[in-house]
C-alpha positions as MATLAB code, in Angstrom:
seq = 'XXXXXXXXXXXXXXXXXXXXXXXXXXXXXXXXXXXXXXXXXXXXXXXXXXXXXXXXXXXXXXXXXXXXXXXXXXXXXXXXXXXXXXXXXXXXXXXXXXXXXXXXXXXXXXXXXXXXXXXXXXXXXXXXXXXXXXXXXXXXXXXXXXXXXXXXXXXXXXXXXXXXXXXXXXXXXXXXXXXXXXXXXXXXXXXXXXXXXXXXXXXXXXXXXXXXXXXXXXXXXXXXXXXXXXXXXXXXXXXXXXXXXXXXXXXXXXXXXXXXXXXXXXXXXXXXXXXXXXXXXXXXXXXXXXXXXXXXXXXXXXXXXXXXXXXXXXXXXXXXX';
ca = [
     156.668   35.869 -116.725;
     154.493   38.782 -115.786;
     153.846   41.667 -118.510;
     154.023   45.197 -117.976;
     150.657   47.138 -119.663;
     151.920   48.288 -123.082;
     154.854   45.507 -122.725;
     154.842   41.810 -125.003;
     156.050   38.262 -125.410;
     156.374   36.499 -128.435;
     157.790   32.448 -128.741;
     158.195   32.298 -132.739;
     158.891   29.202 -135.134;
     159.884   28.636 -138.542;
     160.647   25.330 -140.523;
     162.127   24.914 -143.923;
     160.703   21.062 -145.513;
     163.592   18.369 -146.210;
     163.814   17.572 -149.952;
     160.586   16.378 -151.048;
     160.300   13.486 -153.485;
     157.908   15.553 -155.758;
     160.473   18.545 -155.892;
     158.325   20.886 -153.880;
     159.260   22.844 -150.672;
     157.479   23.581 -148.048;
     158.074   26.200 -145.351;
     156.136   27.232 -142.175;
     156.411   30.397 -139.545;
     154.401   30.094 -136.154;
     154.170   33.269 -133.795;
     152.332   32.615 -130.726;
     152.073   36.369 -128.902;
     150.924   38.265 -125.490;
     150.505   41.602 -126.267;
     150.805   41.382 -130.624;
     153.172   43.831 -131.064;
     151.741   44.093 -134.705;
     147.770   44.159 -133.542;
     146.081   47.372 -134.224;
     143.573   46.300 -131.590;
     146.663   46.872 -129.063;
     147.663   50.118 -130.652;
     144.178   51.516 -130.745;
     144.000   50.297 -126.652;
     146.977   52.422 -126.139;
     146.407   55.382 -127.640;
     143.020   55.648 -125.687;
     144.039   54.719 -122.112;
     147.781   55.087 -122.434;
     150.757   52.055 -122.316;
     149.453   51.395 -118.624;
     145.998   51.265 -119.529;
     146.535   48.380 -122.156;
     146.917   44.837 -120.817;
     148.873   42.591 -123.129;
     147.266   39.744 -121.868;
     144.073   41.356 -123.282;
     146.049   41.119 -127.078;
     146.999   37.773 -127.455;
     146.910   35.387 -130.928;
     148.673   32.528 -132.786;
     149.646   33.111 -136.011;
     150.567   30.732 -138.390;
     151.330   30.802 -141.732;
     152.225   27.644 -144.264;
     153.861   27.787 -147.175;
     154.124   25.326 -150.177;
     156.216   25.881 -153.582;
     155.181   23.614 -156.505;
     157.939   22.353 -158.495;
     159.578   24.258 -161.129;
     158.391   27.371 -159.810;
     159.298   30.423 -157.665;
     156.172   31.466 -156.268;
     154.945   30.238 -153.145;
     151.162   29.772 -152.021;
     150.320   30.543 -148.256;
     147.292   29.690 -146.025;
     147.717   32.488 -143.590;
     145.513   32.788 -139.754;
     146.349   35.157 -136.770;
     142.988   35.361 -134.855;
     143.685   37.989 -131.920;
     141.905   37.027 -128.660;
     141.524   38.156 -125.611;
     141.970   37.548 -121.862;
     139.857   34.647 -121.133;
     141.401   32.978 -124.195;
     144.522   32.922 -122.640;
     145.856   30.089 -120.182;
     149.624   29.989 -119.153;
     151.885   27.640 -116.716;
     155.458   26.705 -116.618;
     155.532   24.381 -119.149;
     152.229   25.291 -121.560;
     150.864   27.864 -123.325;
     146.434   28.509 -124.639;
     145.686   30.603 -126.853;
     142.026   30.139 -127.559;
     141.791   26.589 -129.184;
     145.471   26.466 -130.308;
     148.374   25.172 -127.485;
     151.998   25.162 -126.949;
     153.596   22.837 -124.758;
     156.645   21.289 -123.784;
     156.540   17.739 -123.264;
     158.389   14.610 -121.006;
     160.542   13.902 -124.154;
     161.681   17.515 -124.639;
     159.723   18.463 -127.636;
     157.665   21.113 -128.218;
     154.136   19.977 -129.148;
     152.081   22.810 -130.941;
     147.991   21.841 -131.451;
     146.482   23.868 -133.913;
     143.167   25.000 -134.716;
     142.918   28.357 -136.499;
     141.306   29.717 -139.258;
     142.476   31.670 -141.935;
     141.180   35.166 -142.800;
     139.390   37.183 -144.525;
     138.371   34.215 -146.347;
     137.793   31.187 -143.768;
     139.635   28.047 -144.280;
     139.900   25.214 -141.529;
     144.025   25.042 -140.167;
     143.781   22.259 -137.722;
     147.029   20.017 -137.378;
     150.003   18.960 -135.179;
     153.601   20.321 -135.206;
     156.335   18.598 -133.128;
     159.346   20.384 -132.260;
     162.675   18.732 -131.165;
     164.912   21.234 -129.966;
     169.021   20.887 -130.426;
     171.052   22.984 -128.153;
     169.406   25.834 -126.179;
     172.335   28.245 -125.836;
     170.422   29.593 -122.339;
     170.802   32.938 -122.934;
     169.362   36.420 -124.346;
     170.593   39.710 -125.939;
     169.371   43.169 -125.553;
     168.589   44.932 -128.233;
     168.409   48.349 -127.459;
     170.721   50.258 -125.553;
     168.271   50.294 -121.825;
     167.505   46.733 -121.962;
     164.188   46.976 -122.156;
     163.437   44.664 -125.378;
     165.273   41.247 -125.283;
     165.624   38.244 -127.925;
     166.444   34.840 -126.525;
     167.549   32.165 -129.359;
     165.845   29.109 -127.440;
     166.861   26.709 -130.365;
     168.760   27.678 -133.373;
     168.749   24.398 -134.493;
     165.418   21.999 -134.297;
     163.789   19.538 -135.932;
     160.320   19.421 -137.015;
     157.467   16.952 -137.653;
     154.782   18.665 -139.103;
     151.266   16.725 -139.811;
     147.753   18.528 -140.697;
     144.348   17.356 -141.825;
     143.047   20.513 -143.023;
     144.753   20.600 -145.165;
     146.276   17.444 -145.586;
     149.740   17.299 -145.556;
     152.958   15.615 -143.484;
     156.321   16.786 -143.982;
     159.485   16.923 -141.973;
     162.175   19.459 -141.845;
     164.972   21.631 -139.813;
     163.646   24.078 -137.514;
     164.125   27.099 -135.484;
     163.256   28.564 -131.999;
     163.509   31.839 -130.509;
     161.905   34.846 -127.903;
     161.415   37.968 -127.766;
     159.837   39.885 -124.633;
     159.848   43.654 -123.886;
     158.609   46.344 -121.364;
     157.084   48.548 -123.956;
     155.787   48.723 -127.313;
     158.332   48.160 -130.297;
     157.792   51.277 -132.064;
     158.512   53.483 -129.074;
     162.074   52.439 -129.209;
     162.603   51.046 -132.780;
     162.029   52.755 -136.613;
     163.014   49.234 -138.125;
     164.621   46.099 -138.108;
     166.349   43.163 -140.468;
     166.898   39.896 -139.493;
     167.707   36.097 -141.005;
     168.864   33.404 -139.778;
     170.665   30.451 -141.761;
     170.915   26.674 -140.580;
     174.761   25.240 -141.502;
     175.903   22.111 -141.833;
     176.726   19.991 -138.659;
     173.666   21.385 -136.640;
     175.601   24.686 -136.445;
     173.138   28.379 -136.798;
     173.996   31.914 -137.981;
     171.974   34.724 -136.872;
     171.743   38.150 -138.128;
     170.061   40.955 -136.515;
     170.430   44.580 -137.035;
     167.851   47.306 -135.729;
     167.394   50.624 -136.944;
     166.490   52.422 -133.105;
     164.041   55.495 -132.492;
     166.579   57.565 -132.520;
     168.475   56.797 -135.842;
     171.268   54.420 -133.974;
     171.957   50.893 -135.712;
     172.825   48.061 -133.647;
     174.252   44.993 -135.468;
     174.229   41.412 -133.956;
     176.366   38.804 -135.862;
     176.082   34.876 -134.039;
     177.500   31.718 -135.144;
     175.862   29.021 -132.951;
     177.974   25.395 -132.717;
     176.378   22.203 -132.203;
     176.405   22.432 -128.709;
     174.963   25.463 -128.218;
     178.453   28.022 -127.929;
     178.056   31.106 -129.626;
     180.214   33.441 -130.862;
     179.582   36.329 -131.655;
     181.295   38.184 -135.253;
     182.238   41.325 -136.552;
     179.063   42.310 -138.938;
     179.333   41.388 -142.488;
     178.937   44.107 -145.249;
     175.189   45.509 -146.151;
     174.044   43.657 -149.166;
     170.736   45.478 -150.800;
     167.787   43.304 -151.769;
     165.197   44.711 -153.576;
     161.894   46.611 -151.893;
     158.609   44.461 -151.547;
     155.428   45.045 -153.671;
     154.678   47.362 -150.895;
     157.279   49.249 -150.939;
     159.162   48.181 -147.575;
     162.913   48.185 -147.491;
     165.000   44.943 -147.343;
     168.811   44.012 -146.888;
     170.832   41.295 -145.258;
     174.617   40.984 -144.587;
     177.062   38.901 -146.605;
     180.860   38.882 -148.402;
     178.420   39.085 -151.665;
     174.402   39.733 -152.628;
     172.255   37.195 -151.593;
     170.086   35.661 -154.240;
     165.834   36.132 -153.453;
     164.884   33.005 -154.209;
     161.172   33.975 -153.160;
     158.802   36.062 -150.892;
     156.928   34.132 -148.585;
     154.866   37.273 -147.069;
     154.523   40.598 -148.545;
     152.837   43.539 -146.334;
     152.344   47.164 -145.645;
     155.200   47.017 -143.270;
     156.719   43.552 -142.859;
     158.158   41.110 -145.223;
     159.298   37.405 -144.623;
     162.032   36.084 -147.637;
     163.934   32.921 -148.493;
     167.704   34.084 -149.761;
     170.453   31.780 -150.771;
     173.462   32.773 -149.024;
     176.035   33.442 -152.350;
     179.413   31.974 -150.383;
     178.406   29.336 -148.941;
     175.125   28.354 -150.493;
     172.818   28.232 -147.336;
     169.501   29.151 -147.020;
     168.137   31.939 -144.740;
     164.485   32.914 -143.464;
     165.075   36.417 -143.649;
     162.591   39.406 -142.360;
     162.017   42.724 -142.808;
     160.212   45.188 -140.428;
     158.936   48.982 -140.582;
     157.604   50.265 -137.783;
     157.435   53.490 -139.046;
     155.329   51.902 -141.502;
     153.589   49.849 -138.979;
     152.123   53.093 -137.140;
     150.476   55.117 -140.114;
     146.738   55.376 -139.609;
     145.867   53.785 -143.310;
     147.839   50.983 -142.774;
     146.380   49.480 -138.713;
     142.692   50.364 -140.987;
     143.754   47.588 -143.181;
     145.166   45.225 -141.157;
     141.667   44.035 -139.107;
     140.786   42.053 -142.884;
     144.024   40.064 -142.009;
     143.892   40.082 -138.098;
     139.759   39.528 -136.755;
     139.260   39.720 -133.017;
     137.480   37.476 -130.610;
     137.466   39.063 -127.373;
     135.638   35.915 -125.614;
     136.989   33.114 -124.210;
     139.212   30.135 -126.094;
     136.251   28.209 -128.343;
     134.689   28.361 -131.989;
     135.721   29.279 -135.210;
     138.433   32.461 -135.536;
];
């Protein structure tokens, strides 16, 4: 798929651990972008040459983040690495995707095979490990979700499952997983103030899927999916706004439900993002839940900050992040 300048691509996974024998959980999310909508390398590009001045192949990174919660407690640590790279780090075909040492690809079983080898910032840790995908049903189609089309989410996979091995660190777990896309024409914050979003796994292989975006403008859109076993999806009426509490930082969060949600913890806390675990208070489910402000996202103090978390290798796909 070609890019426009100032456009983006994103393939994103997240895995939640099966019970573990020592009581902990452990949780992953795995972004792998063209043109980082959330690089301030790519913002600072456009704002000097203009949106067709700014390759997004020239902004590309994988960025992983693993989580781990000991037992009998409700905070989770994180080893955290999204090196941004550019051009030359970046090889693409059909079925495969390079981004510097890291790779995505598809293989003759149907899996998704994801070889990583990152490293975390600011302080540098080794992430160097394996993560095999196995996709359920792959519903085959995508939503817009603005009112011009021009940014588009594809749920590839609601429902996976996921082998997950490392050796730095060390650690093998498996789990349920999910798999979606987003791709768009133009950068997010042109078109979009904010979004929430969270997505539960049910039982019988069967997905729910909230989204609701706040757009430029002050418009919501609300998208409500349950996703069967074989891939069907129907779309519902949008439940009631449930609040959930602001982050450390500050940045708003809600979901949808007949009741509250219960936070059960914050996996990532940021200047204008947040990724949460809630317990669905019906039905019990869990739900990887995120919050985004884009408003947030483009205030000068806040893109000064975020090289610390995001470094930048402009050369081609070897050596330490």
């Amino acid at each position: 798929m070609a890019l426009p300048a100032g456009g983006y691509a994103w393939w994103y996974v997240d895995a939640l651990s099966d019970a573990q024998a020592d009581g902990s959980v452990h949780a992953l999310t795995l972004i792998a972008f063209i043109g980082s909508v959330f690089s301030p390398y790519y913002a600072w590009a456009r704002r000097r040459h203009g949106d067709d001045g700014a390759a997004a192949e020239a902004h590309c990174a994988l960025n992983l983040s693993l989580y781990r919660r000991p037992p009998g407690t409700r905070q989770f640590s994180r080893l955290w690495a999204m090196t941004e790279r550019g051009a030359g780090a970046l090889q693409r075909g059909a079925a495969q995707l390079q981004l510097g040492p890291s790779r995505l690809a598809w293989q003759a079983d149907g899996s998704l095979q994801v070889d990583v080898d990152e490293w975390t910032a600011p302080w540098p840790r080794r992430l160097q490990g394996r993560l095999r995908l196995h996709p359920g049903a792959m519903p085959g189609c995508d939503f817009a979700l603005d009112a011009a089309g021009r940014h588009r989410w594809h749920p590839v996979s609601p429902a996976a499952r996921i082998d997950v091995e490392f050796t730095q660190p060390a650690l093998r777990w498996q789990g349920e997983a999910y798999l979606d896309a987003n791709h768009g024409q133009r950068p997010l914050a042109r078109d979009f103030r904010s979004w929430q979003w969270a997505r539960s796994a049910l039982p019988g292989s069967r997905s729910r899927v909230l989204y609701d975006v706040t757009t430029a403008d002050g418009d919501e859109r609300a998208l409500a999916l349950h996703i069967d076993a074989d891939g069907r999806l129907t779309p519902l009426p949008p439940p009631p706004w449930q609040a959930l509490r602001p982050t450390a930082w500050g940045v708003p969060r809600s979901s949808r439900g007949l009741q509250p949600p219960e936070l059960l913890g914050t996996l990532e806390s940021g200047p204008f993002y947040a990724r949460s675990l809630l317990r669905d208070a019906s039905d019990g489910t869990l739900a990887v839940h995120e919050s985004l402000s884009l408003q947030r996202f483009q205030r000068p103090w806040v893109q000064a900050l975020l090289p610390f978390r995001m470094p930048r290798r402009a050369g081609g796909s070897g050596g330490r992040g």
